[in-house]
C-alpha positions as CSV (number, residue, x, y, z in Angstrom):
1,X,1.6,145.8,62.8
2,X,1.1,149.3,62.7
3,X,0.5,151.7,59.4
4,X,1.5,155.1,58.8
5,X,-0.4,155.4,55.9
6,X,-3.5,154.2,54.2
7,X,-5.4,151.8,55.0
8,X,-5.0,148.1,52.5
9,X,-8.5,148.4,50.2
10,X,-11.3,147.1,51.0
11,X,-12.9,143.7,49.1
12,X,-14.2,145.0,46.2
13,X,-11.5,146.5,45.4
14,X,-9.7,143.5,46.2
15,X,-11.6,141.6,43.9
16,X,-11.8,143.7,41.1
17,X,-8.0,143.6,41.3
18,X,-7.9,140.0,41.3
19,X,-10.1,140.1,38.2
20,X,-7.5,142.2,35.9
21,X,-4.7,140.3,37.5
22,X,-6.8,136.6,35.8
23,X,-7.3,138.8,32.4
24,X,-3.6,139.7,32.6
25,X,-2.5,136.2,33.1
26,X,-5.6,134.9,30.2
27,X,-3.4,136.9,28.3
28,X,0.1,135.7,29.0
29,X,-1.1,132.8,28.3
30,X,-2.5,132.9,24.7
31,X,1.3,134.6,23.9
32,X,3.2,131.5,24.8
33,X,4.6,129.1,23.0
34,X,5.3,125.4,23.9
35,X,9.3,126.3,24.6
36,X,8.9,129.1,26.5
37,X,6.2,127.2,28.7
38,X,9.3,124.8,29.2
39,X,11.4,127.8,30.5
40,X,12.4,128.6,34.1
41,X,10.5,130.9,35.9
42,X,11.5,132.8,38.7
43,X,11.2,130.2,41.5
44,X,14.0,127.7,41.7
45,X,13.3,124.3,40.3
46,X,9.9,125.6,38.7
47,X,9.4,126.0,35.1
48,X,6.3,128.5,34.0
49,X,4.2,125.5,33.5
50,X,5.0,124.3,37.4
51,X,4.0,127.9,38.0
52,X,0.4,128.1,35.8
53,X,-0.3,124.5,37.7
54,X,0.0,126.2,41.0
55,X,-1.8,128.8,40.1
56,X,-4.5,127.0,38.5
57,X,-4.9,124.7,41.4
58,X,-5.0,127.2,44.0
59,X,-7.9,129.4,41.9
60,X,-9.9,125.9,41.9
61,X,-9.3,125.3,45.8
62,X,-10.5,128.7,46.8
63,X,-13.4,128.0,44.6
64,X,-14.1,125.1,46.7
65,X,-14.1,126.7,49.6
66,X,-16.6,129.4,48.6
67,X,-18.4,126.9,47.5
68,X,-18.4,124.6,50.6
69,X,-18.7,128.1,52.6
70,X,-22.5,129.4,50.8
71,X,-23.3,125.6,51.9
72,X,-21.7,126.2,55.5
73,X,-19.8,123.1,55.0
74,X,-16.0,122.6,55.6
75,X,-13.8,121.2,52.8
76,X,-9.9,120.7,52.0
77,X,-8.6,123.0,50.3
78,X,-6.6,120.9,48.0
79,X,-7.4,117.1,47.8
80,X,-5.2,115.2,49.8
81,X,-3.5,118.0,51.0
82,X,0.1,119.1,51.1
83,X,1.2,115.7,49.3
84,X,-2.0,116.1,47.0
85,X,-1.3,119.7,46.5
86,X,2.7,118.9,45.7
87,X,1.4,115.7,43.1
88,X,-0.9,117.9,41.0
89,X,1.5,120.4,40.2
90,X,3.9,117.8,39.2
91,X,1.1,116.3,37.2
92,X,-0.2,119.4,35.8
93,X,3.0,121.6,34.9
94,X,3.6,119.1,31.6
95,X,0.1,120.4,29.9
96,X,0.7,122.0,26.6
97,X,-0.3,125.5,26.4
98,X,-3.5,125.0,25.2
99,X,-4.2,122.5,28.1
100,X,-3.2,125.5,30.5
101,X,-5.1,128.1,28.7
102,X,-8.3,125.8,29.1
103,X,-8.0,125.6,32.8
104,X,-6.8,128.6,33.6
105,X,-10.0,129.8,32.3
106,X,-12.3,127.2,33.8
107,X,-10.5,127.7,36.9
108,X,-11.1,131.3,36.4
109,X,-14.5,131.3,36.0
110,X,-15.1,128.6,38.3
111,X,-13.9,131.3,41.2
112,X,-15.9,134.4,39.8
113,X,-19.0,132.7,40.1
114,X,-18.3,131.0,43.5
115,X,-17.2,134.2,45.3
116,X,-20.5,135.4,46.9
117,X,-21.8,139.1,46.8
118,X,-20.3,142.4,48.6
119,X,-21.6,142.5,51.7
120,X,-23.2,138.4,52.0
121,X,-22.3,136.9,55.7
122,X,-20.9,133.9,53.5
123,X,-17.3,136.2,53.9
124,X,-17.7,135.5,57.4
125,X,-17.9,132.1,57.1
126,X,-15.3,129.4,58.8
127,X,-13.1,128.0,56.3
128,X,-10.1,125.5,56.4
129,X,-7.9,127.3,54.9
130,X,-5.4,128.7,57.4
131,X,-8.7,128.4,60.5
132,X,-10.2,131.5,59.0
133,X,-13.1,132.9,56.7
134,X,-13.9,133.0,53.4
135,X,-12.6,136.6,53.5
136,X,-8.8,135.1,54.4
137,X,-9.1,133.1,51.1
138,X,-10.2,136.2,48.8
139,X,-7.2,137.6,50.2
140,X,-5.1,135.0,50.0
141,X,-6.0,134.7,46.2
142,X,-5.0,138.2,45.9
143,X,-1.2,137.6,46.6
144,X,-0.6,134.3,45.2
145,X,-2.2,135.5,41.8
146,X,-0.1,139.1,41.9
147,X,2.9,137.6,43.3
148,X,3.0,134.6,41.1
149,X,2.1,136.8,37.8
150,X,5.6,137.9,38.1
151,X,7.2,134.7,39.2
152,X,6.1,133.7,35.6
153,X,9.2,136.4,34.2
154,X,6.6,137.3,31.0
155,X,7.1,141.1,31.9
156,X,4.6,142.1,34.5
157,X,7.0,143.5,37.3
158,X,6.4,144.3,41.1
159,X,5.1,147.7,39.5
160,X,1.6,146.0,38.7
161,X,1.2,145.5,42.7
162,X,-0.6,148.2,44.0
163,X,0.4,150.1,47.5
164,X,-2.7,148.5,49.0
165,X,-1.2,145.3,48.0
166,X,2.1,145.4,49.2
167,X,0.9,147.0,52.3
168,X,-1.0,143.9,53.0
169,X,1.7,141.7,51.9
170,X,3.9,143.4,54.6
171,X,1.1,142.7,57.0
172,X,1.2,139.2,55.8
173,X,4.6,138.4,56.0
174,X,5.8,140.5,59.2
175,X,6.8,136.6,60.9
176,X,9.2,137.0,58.1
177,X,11.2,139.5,59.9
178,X,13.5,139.3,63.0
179,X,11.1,138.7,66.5
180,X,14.4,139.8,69.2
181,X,13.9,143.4,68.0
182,X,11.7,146.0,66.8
183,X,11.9,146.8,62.8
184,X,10.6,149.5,61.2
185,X,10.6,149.6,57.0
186,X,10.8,153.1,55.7
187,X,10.3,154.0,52.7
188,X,11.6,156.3,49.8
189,X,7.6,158.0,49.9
190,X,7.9,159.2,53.5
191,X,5.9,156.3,54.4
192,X,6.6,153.6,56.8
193,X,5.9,151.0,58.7
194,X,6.6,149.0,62.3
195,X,6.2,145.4,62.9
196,X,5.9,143.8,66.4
197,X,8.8,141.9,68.2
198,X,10.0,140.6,71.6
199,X,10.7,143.0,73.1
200,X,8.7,145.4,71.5
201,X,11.5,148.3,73.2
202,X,15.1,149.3,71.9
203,X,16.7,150.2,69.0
204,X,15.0,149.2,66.4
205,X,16.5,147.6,63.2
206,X,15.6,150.2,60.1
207,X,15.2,148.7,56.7
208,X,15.0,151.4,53.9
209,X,13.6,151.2,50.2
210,X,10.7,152.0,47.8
211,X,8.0,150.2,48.9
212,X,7.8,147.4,46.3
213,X,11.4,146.7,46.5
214,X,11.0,146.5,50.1
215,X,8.2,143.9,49.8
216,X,9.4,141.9,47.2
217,X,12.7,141.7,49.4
218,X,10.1,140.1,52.4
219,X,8.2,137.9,50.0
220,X,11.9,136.0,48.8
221,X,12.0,138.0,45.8
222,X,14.7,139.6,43.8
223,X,13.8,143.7,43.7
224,X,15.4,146.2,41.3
225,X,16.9,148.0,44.1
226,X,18.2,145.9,47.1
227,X,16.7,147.6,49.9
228,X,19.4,148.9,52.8
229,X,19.5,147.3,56.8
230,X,21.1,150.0,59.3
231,X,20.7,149.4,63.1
232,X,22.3,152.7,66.0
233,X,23.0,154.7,62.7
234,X,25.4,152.0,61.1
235,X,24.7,150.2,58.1
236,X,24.0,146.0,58.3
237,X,23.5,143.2,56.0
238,X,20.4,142.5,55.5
239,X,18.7,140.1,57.8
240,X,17.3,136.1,57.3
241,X,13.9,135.8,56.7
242,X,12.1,133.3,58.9
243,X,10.0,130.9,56.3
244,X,6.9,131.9,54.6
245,X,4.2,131.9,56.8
246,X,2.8,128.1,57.2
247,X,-0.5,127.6,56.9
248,X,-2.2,125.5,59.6
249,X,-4.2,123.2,57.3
């Protein structure tokens, strides 16, 4: 993938992000009430409760993995994986709000104190998650906690992602987009962007929008404005997205 722009931010920017995005939700949370818990969210089939589970359950696997990681051990990241992972939220989506508020904040503060210093070699520590380090989950926590904030449809919009994060969302989800052609995203700042493909030569398919709009388009999402395809000068639907990246564990 290659940036004409900035750079995505560096870790401790990440995390302090991540930080307001778990006071953000904290306080979500303490506004609900048991009916609109029962409410859909964004994602199909999900109501906000399915959607707090999730993101409950995936703060307290990347704790685990810090965790594991300061003790260079290997670990799951969610018990019993993709079945286990699928069972809990089920299980966990029908706690009343005050069951969610209480492990949201456990979970919470489980992960703050697991995450190890700036600068500690314990970021460069194998993990299971997706074959990587412990830096892959940090950033990983970082889009499912942003993204999912607005999934719960409580008011925080696509606005609250930062340019940093939806550049690395872009990065993220590039096997999203069409491999038979080159693609490049521009967008309404002047900025842009150009994902590999095979061939990496030819015309390249353009896809133009702001830059949020373009990368909640990529991540499945519903934008304000639909961003626009053109390909040789002449305007195309938009294309299929390939499925969300799969992790390998």
């Amino acid at each position: 993938m290659t940036w004409k722009g900035a750079d995505v931010p560096g870790l401790g920017e990440l995390l302090r992000d991540c930080r307001a995005a778990g006071e953000s939700l904290q306080e979500l949370v303490e506004k609900l009430d048991e009916a609109s818990l029962r409410a859909p969210s964004i994602l199909p089939g999900w109501t906000r409760g399915h959607v707090l589970a999730h993101i409950t359950n995936v703060a307290d696997g990347a704790a685990r993995q810090a965790e594991f990681a300061d003790r260079n051990e290997l670990i799951e990241f969610y018990d019993g994986g993709r079945d286990g992972r699928d069972a809990a939220i089920e299980a966990d989506a029908h706690r009343s709000v005050a069951g969610h508020a209480v492990a949201i904040d456990q979970a919470l503060d489980r992960l703050g104190r697991a995450w190890p210093a700036i600068g500690s070699p314990v970021w460069d520590r194998p993990v299971t998650y997706r074959d990587g380090t412990l830096t892959h989950v940090a950033m990983m926590w970082w889009r499912e906690i942003r993204i999912h904030l607005v999934d719960l449809d409580l008011g925080v919009a696509a606005d609250s992602w930062s340019d940093g994060l939806c550049r690395h969302l872009l990065d993220f989800l590039a096997p999203r987009l069409p491999a038979d052609r080159p693609v490049e995203l521009r967008f309404d700042d002047g900025s842009g962007w150009s994902a590999p493909a095979r061939p990496p030569t030819g015309i390249p398919l353009v896809i133009e929008g702001a830059l949020r709009d373009v990368t909640q388009w990529l991540a499945g999402r519903s934008p304000e404005r639909t961003p626009v395809a053109s390909w040789d000068g002449d305007a195309i639907t938009l294309p299929d997205l390939e499925p969300w990246p799969a992790a390998r564990r």
